[in-house]
VONU-714013 format. One record per residue (C-alpha): residue in one letter; z, y, x. Coordinates in Angstrom, 1 decimal, always signed. Example, Ala and Ser with C-alpha at 12.3 -4.5 7.8 and 13.67 -1.06 7.14 Angstrom:
<rs>
+------+--------+--------+--------+
: resn :     zz :     yy :     xx :
+------+--------+--------+--------+
:    A :   +7.8 :   -4.5 :  +12.3 :
:    S :   +7.1 :   -1.1 :  +13.7 :
+------+--------+--------+--------+
</rs>
This chain:
<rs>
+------+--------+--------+--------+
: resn :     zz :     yy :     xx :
+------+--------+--------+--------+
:    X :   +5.5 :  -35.7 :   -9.1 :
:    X :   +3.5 :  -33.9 :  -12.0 :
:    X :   +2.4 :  -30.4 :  -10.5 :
:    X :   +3.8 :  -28.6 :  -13.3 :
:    X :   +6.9 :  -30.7 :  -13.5 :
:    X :   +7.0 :  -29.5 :   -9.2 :
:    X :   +6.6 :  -26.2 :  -10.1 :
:    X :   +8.8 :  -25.7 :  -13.1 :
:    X :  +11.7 :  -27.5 :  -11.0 :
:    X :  +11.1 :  -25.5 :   -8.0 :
:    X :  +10.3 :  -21.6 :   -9.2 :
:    X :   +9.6 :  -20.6 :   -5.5 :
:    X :  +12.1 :  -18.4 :   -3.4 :
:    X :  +12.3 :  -15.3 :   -6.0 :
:    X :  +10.9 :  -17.3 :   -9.0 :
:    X :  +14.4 :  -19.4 :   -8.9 :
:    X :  +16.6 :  -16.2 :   -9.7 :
:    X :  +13.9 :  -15.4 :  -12.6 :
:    X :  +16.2 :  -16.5 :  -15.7 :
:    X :  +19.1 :  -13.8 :  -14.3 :
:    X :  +16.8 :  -11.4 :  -12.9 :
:    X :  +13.5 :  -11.0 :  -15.4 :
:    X :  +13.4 :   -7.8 :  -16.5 :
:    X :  +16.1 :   -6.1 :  -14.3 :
:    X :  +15.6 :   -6.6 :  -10.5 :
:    X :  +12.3 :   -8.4 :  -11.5 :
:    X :   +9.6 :   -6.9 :  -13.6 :
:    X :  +11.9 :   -4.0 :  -14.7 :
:    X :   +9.7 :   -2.1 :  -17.7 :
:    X :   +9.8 :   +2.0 :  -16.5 :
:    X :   +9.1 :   +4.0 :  -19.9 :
:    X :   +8.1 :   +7.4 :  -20.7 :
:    X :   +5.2 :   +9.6 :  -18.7 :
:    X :   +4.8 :   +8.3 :  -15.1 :
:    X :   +6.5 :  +10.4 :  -13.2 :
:    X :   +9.2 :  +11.2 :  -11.0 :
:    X :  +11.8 :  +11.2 :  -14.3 :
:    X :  +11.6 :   +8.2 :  -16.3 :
:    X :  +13.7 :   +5.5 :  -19.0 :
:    X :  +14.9 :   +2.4 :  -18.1 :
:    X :  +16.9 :   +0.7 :  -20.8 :
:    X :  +17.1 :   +3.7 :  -22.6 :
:    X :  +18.6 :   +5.7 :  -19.5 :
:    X :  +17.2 :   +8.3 :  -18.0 :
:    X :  +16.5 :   +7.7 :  -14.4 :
:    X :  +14.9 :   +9.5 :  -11.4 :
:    X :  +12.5 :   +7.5 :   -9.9 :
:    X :  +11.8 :   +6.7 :   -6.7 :
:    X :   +9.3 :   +3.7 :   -6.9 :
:    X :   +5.5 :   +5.1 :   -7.7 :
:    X :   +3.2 :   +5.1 :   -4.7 :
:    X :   +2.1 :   +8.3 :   -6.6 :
:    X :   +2.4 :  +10.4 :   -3.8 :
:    X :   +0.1 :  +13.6 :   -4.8 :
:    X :   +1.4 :  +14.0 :   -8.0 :
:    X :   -2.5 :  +12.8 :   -9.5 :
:    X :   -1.2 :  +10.0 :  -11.7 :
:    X :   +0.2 :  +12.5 :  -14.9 :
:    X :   -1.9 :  +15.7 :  -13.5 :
:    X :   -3.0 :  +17.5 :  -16.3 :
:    X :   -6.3 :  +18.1 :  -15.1 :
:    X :   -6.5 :  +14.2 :  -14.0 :
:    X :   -5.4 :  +13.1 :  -17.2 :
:    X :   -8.7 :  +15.2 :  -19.5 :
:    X :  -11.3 :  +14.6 :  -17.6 :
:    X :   -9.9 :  +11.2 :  -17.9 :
:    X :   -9.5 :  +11.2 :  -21.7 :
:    X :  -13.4 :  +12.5 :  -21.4 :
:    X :  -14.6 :   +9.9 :  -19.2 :
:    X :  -13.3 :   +7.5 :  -22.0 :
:    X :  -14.8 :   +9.1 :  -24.7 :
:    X :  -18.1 :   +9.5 :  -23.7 :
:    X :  -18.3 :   +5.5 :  -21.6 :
:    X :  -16.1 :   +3.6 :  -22.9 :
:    X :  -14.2 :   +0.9 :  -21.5 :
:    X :  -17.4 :   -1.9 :  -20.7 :
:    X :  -19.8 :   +1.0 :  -18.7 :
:    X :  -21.1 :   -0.2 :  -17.0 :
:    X :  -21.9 :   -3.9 :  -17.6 :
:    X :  -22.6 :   -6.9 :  -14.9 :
:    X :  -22.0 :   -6.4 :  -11.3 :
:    X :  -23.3 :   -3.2 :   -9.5 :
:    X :  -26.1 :   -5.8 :   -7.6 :
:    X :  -27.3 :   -7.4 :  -11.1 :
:    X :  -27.0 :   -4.4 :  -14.0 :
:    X :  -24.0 :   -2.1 :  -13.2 :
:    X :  -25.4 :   +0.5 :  -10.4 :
:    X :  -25.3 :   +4.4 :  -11.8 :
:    X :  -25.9 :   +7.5 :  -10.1 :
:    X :  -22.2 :   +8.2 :  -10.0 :
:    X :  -21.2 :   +5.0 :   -8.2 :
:    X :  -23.4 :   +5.7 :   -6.0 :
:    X :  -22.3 :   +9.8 :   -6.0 :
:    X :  -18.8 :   +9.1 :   -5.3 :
:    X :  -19.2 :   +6.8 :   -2.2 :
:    X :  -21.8 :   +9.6 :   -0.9 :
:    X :  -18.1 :  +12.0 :   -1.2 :
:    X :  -15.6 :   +9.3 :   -0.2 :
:    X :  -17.5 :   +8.5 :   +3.2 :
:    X :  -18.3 :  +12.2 :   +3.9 :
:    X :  -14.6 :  +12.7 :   +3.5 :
:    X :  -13.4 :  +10.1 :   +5.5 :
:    X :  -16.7 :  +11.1 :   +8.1 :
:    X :  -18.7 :   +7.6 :   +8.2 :
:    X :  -21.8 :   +7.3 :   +7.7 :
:    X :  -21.7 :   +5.5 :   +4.3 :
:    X :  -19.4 :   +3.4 :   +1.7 :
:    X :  -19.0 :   +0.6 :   -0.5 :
:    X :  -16.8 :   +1.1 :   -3.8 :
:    X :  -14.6 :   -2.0 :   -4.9 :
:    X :  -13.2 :   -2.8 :   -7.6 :
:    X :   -9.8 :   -4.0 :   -6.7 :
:    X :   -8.1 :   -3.3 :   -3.0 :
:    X :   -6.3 :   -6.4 :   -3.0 :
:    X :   -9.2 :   -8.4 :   -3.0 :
:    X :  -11.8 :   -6.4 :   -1.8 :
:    X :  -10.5 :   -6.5 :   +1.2 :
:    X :   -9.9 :   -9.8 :   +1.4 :
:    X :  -13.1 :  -10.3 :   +0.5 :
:    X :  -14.4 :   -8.0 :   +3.3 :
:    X :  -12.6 :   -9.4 :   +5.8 :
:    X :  -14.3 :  -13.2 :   +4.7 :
:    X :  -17.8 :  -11.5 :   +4.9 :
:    X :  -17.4 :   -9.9 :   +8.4 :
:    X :  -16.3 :  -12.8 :  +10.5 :
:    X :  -17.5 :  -16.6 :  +10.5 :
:    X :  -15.8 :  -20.1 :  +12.4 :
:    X :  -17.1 :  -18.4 :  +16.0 :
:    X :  -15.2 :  -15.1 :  +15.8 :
:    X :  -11.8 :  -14.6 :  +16.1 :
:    X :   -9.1 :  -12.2 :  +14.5 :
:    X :   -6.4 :  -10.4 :  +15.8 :
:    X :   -3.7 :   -9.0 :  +13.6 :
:    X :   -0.4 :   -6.8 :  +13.4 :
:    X :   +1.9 :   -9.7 :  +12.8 :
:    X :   +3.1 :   -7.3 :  +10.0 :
:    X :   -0.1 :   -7.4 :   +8.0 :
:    X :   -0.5 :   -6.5 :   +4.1 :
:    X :   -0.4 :   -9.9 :   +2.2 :
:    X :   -4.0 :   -9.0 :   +0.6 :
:    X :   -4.8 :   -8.7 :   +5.1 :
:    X :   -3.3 :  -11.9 :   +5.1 :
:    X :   -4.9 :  -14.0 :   +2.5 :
:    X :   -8.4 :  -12.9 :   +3.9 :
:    X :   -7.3 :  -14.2 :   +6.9 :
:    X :   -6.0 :  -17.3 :   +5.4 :
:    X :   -9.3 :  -17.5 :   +4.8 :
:    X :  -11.1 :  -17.7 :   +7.9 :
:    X :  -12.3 :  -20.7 :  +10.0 :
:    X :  -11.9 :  -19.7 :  +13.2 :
:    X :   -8.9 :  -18.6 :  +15.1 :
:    X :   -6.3 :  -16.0 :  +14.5 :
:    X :   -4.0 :  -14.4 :  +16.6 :
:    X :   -1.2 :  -12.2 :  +15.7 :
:    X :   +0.8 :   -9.6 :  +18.0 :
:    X :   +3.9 :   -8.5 :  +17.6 :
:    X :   +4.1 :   -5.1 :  +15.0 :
:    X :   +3.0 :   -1.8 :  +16.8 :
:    X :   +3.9 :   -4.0 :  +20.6 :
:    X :   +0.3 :   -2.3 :  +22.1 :
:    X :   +1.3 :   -4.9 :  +25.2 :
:    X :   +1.3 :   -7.5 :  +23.3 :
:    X :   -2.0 :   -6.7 :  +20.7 :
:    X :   -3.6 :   -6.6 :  +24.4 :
:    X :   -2.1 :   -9.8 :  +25.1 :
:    X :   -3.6 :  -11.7 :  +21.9 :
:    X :   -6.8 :   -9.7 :  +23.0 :
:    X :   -7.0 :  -11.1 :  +26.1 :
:    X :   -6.5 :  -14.5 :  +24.3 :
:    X :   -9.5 :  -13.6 :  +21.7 :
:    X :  -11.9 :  -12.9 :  +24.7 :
:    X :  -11.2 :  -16.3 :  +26.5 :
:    X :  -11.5 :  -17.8 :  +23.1 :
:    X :  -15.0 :  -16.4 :  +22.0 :
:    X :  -16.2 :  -16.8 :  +25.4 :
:    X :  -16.4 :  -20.3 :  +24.1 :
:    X :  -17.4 :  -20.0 :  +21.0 :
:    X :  -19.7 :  -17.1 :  +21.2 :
:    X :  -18.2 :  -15.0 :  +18.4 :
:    X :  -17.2 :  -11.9 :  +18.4 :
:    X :  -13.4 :  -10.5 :  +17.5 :
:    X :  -12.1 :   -8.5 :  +15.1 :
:    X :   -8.9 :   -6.7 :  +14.8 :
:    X :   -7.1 :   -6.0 :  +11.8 :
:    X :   -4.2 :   -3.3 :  +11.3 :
:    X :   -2.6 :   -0.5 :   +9.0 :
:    X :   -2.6 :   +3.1 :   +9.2 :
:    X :   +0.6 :   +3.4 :   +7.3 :
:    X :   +2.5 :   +0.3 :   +7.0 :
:    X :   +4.3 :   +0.7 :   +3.0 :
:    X :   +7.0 :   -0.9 :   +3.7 :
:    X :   +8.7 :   +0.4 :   +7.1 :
:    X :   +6.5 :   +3.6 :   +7.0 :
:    X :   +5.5 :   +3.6 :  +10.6 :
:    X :   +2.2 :   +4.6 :  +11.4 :
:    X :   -0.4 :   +1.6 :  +13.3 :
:    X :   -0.9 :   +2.5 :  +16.6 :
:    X :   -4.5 :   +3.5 :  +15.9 :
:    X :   -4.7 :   +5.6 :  +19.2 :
:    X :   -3.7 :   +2.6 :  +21.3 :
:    X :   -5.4 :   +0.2 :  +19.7 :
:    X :   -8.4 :   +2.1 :  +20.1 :
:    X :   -8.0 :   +2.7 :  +24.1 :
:    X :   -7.9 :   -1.2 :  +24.6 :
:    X :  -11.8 :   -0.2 :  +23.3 :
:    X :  -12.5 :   +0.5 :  +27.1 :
:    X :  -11.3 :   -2.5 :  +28.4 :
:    X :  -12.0 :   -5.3 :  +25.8 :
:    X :  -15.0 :   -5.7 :  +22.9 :
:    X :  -13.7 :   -6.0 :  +19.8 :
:    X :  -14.6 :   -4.0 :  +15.9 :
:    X :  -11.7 :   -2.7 :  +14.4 :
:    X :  -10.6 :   -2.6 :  +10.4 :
:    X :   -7.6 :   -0.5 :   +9.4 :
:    X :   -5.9 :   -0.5 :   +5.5 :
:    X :   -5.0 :   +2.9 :   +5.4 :
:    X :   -3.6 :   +2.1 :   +1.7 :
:    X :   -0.3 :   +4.1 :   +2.4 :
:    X :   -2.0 :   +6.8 :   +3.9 :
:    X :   -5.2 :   +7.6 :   +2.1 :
:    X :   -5.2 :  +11.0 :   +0.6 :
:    X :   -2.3 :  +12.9 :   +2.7 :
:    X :   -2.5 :  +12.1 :   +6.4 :
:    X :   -4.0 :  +14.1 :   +8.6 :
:    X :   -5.3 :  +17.8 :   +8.2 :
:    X :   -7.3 :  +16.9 :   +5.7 :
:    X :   -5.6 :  +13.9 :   +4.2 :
:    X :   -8.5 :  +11.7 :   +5.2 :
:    X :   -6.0 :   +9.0 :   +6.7 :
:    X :   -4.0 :   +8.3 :   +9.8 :
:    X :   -6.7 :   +7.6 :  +11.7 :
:    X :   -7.6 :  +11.4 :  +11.0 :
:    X :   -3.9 :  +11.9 :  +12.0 :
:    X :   -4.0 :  +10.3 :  +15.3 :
:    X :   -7.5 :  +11.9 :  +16.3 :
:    X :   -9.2 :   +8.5 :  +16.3 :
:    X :  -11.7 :   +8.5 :  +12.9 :
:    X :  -14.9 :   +7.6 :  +15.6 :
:    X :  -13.3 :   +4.8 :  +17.1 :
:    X :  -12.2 :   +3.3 :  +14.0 :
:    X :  -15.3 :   +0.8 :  +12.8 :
:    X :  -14.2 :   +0.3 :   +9.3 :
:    X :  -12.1 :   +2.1 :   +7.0 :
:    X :  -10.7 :   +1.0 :   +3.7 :
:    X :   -8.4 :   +2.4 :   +1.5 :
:    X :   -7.1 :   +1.8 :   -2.3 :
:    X :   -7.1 :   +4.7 :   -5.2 :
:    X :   -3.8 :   +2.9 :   -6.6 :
:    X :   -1.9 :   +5.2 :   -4.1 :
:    X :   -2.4 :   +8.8 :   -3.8 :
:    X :   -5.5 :   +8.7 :   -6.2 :
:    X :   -3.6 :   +7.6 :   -8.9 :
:    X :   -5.8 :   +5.3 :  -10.1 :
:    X :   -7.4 :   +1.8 :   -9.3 :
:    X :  -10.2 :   +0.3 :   -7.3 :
:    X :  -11.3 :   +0.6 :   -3.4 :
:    X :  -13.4 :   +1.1 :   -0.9 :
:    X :  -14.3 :   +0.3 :   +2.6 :
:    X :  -16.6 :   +2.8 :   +4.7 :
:    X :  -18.2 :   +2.4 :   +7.9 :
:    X :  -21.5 :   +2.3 :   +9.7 :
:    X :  -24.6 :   +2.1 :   +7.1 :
:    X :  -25.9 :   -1.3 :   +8.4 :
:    X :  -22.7 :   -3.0 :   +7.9 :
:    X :  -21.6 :   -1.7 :   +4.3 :
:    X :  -25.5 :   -2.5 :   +3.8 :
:    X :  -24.5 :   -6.3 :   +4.6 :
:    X :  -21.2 :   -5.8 :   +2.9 :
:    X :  -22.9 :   -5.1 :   -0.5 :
:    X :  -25.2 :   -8.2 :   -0.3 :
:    X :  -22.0 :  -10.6 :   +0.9 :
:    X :  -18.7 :   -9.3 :   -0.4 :
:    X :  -18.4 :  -12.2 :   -3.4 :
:    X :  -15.7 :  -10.5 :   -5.0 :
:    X :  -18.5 :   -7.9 :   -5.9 :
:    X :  -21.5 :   -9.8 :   -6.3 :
:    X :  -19.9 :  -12.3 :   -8.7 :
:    X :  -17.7 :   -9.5 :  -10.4 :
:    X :  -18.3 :   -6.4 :  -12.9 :
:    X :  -18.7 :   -3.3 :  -11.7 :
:    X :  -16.3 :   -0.4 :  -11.3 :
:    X :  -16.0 :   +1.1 :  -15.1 :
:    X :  -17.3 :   +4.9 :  -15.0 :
:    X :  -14.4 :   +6.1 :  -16.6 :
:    X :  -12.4 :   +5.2 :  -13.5 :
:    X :  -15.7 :   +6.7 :  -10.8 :
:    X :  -15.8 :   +9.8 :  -12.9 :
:    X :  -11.9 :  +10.3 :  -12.4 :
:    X :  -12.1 :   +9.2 :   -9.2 :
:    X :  -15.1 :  +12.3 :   -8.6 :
:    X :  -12.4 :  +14.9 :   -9.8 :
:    X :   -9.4 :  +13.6 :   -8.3 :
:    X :  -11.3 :  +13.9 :   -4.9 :
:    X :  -12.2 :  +17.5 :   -5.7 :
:    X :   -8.9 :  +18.2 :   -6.6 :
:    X :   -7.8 :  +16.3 :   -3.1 :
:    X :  -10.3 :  +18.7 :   -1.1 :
:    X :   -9.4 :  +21.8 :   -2.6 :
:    X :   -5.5 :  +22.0 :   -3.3 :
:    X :   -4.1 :  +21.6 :   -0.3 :
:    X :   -0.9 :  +22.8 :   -2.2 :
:    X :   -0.7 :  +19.1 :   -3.3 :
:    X :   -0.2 :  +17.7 :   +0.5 :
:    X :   +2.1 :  +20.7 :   +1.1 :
:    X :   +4.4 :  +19.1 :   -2.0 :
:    X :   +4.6 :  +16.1 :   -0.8 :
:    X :   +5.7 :  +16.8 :   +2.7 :
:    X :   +8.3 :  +19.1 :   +1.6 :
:    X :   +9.8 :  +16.7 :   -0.5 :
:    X :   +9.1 :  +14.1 :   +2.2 :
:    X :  +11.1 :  +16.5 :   +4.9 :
:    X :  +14.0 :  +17.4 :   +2.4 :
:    X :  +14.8 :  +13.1 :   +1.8 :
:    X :  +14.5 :  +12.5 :   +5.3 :
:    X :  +16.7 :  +15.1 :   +6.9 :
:    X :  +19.1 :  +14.7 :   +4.5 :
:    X :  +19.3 :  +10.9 :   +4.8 :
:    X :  +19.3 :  +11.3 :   +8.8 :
:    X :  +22.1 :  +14.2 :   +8.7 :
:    X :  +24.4 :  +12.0 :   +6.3 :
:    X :  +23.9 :   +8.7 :   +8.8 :
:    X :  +21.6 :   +6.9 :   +7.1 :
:    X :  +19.0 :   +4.3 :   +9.5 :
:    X :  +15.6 :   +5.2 :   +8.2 :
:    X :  +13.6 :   +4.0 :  +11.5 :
:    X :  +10.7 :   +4.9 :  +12.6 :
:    X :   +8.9 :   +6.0 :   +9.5 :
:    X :   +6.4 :   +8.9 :  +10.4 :
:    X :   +5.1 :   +9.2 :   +7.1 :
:    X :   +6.8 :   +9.5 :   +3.5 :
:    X :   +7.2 :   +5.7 :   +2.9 :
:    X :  +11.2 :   +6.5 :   +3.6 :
:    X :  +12.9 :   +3.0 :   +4.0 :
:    X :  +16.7 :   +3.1 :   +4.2 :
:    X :  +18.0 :   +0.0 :   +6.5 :
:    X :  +21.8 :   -1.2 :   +5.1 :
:    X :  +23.9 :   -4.2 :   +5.7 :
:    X :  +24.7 :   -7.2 :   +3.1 :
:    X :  +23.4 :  -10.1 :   +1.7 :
:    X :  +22.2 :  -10.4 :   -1.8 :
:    X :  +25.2 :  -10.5 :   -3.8 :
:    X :  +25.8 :   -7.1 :   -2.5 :
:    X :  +22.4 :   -5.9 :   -3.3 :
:    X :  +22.0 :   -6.6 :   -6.5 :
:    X :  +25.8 :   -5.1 :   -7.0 :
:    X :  +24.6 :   -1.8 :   -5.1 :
:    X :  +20.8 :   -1.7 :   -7.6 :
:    X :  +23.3 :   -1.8 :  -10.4 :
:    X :  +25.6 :   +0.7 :   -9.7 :
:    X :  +22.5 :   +3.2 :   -8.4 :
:    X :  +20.8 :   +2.5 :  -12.1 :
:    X :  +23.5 :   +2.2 :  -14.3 :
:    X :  +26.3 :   +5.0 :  -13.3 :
:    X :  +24.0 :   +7.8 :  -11.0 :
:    X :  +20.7 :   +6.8 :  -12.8 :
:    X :  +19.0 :   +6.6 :   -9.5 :
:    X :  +15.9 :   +3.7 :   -9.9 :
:    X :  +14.0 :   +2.6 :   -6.4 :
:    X :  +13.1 :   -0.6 :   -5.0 :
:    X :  +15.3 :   -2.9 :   -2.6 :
:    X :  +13.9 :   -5.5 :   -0.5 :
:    X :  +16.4 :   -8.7 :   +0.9 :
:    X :  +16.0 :  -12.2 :   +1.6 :
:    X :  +13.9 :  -14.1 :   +2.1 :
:    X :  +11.6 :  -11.2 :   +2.5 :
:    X :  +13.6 :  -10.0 :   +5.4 :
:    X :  +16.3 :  -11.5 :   +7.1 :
:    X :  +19.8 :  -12.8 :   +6.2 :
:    X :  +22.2 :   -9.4 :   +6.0 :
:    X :  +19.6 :   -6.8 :   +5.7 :
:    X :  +18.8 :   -4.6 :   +2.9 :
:    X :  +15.9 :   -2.0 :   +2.6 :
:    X :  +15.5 :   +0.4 :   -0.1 :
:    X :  +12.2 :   +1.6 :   -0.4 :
:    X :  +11.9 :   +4.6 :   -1.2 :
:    X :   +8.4 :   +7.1 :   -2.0 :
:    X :   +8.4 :  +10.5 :   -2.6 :
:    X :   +6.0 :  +12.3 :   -4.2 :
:    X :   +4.8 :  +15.8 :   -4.4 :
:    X :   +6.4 :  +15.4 :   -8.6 :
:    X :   +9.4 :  +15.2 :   -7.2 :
:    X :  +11.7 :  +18.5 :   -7.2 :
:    X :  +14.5 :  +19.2 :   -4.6 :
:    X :  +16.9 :  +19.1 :   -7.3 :
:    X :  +15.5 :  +14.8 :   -7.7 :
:    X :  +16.3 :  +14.6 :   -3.8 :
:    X :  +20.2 :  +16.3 :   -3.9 :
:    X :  +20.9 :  +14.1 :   -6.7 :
:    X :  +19.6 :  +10.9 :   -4.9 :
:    X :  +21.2 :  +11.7 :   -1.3 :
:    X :  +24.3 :  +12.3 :   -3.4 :
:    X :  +24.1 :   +8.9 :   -5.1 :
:    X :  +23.3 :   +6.8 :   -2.0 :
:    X :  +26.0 :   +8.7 :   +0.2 :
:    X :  +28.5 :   +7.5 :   -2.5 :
:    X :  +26.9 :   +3.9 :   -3.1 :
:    X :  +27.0 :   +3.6 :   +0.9 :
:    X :  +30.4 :   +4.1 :   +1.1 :
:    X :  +31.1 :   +1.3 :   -1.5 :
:    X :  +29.2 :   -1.1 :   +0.3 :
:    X :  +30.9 :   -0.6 :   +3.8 :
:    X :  +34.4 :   -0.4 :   +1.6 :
:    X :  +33.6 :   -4.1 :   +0.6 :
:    X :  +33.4 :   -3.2 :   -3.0 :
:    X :  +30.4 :   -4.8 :   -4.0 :
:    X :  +31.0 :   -8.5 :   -4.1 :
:    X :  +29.3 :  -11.1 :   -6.1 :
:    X :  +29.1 :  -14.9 :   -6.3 :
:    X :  +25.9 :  -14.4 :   -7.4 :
:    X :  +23.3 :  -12.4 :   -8.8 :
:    X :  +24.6 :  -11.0 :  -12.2 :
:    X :  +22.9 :  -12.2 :  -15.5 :
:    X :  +20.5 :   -9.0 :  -16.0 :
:    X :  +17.6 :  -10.7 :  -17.6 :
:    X :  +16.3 :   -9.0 :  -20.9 :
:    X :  +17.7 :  -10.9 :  -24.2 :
+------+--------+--------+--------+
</rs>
């Protein structure tokens, strides 16, 4: 068969519902400013789906020296890849801040998280070592794993007994091979909100040889006393090799970066090949990034939002029944029963009659008769955003266990 002929026929497990779904469940267009109140199809809606958890995003103070930035750079400064023509003094200014903030001894800006890391996790390890993951992994964790020659070996999410298990397998393994291993985990996983078990983890230090990377993506920015990450949380920050993190989140903005000892961000720099071969971060987004993490060190009012907001959602959910899990962060997932038909009923009748917009996750992402809304609060958000919302689910949930939302299939939603 012709590859696009396969492709086009096929459409892939989400793609297949694309010609009911595009523009509605799938790529829904949010308009107004970015914040906690926005339109969707002309309606207003509160919303719950912007990892914009500090409130940075529409700051006002964010959003001049912003404007600035792109008045006095441009879009193109600099040009070529920070190795070849695009190093500054401020590139190199704001990874002297982020790795003081995060306490390692240097770091290594990137332009994109997704595949930074990915290409991180490619320079670190070759067909000796071996990896071992949180079978739970971020897909960007996962394709730079995908990548590697060697072996891999998953444990089961947050099961400490069996991360020592797949450990133990690693150690026979490079034994062999005469690699080394390399574990990979999360500090905040964004879609169940559970911390890694960073502190455990880290004790199997004593007993096995291994480095240890953590995506701290989701917590970046509010964990921890001084929102350096969970690893800050836990208490863990020195035995923690390599950190990397995202500014999409609670910087409100885009790029990464990855910090750790000096020699090995030194080797990073001269291998990551999504840097070498790639542009360098534009200065509009490293000056931002300078004043959001001034604003991050000294408004502590901003982490103080957040969790009340955080605190408010979550004990109201838990008082009116609802299963959120084991979230201990603000990523607030809300665990339902039904299949999609039901779903996609529920999303409407959230939108369209309480104006309530977050994101729902079902199969094939997670199991036959599940549902998971995701949903992120933000310091933006007002207490008067979280009545409204635990009013709209209490109701909605009530539908759904009534029966009430039956479909043959998912409604024809897609944009005209």
């Amino acid at each position: 068969m012709d590859i696009f002929e396969k492709l086009a026929k096929n459409g892939g497990p989400i793609g297949q519902h694309m010609k009911r779904a595009h523009g509605y469940f799938a790529f829904p267009k949010l308009e107004g400013e970015l914040g906690p109140r926005m339109k969707f199809r002309g309606k207003d809606m509160i919303v719950w789906s912007l990892n914009n958890y500090l409130g940075l995003v529409n700051h006002p103070e964010v959003r001049k020296v912003d404007a600035e930035a792109a008045a006095k750079y441009g879009m193109g400064n600099p040009m070529g890849s920070r190795m070849m023509s695009g190093n500054t003094e401020l590139h190199e200014k704001l990874e002297e801040v982020l790795c003081a903030f995060v306490k390692r001894e240097d770091a290594m800006l990137l332009n994109f998280g997704y595949q930074g890391v990915m290409s991180c996790i490619d320079a670190l390890v070759d067909r000796h070592d071996v990896i071992v993951y949180d079978a739970l992994a971020h897909a960007c964790l996962v394709d730079g794993m995908r990548m590697h020659m060697g072996h891999r070996y998953a444990f089961k999410h947050n099961d400490i007994e069996d991360c020592e298990k797949q450990l133990q397998r690693a150690t026979e393994m490079v034994a062999k091979t005469g690699g080394g291993i390399l574990v990979v985990t999360e500090g905040v996983y964004g879609m169940d909100g559970e911390q890694g078990v960073l502190k455990e983890i880290t004790a199997l230090k004593k007993k096995y040889s291994f480095r240890l990377l953590i995506d701290d993506a989701h917590g970046f920015g509010y964990m921890g006393p001084t929102g350096a990450g969970a690893d800050e949380a836990q208490g863990v920050q020195d035995q923690v090799d390599l950190y990397f993190s995202t500014f999409v989140k609670s910087m409100g903005s885009i790029g990464a970066f990855i910090a750790g000892p000096t020699d090995i961000i030194n080797y990073l720099r001269y291998n990551v090949r999504s840097q070498i071969f790639a542009k360098s971060l534009p200065l509009i987004v490293v000056e931002g990034m300078l004043k959001r993490m001034d604003m991050l060190k000294t408004m502590p009012q901003l982490r103080e939002n957040l969790w009340a907001i955080v605190h408010r959602l979550q004990d109201g959910l838990k008082t009116r029944g609802f299963d959120i899990g084991k979230t201990n962060s603000p990523v607030t997932p809300i665990y339902m029963k039904g299949d999609v038909p039901e779903a996609t009923q529920m999303v409407m009748d959230l939108r369209e009659n309480y104006h309530i917009f977050c994101s729902i996750v079902v199969y094939p992402v997670i199991p036959k008769g599940e549902i998971i809304y995701r949903i992120i609060p933000t310091a933006a958000h007002s207490f008067e955003d979280v009545d409204e919302t635990l009013k709209a689910f209490e109701e909605t949930k009530k539908k759904l266990d009534a029966g009430l939302y039956k479909a043959a299939d998912i409604p024809d939603m897609a944009e005209v």
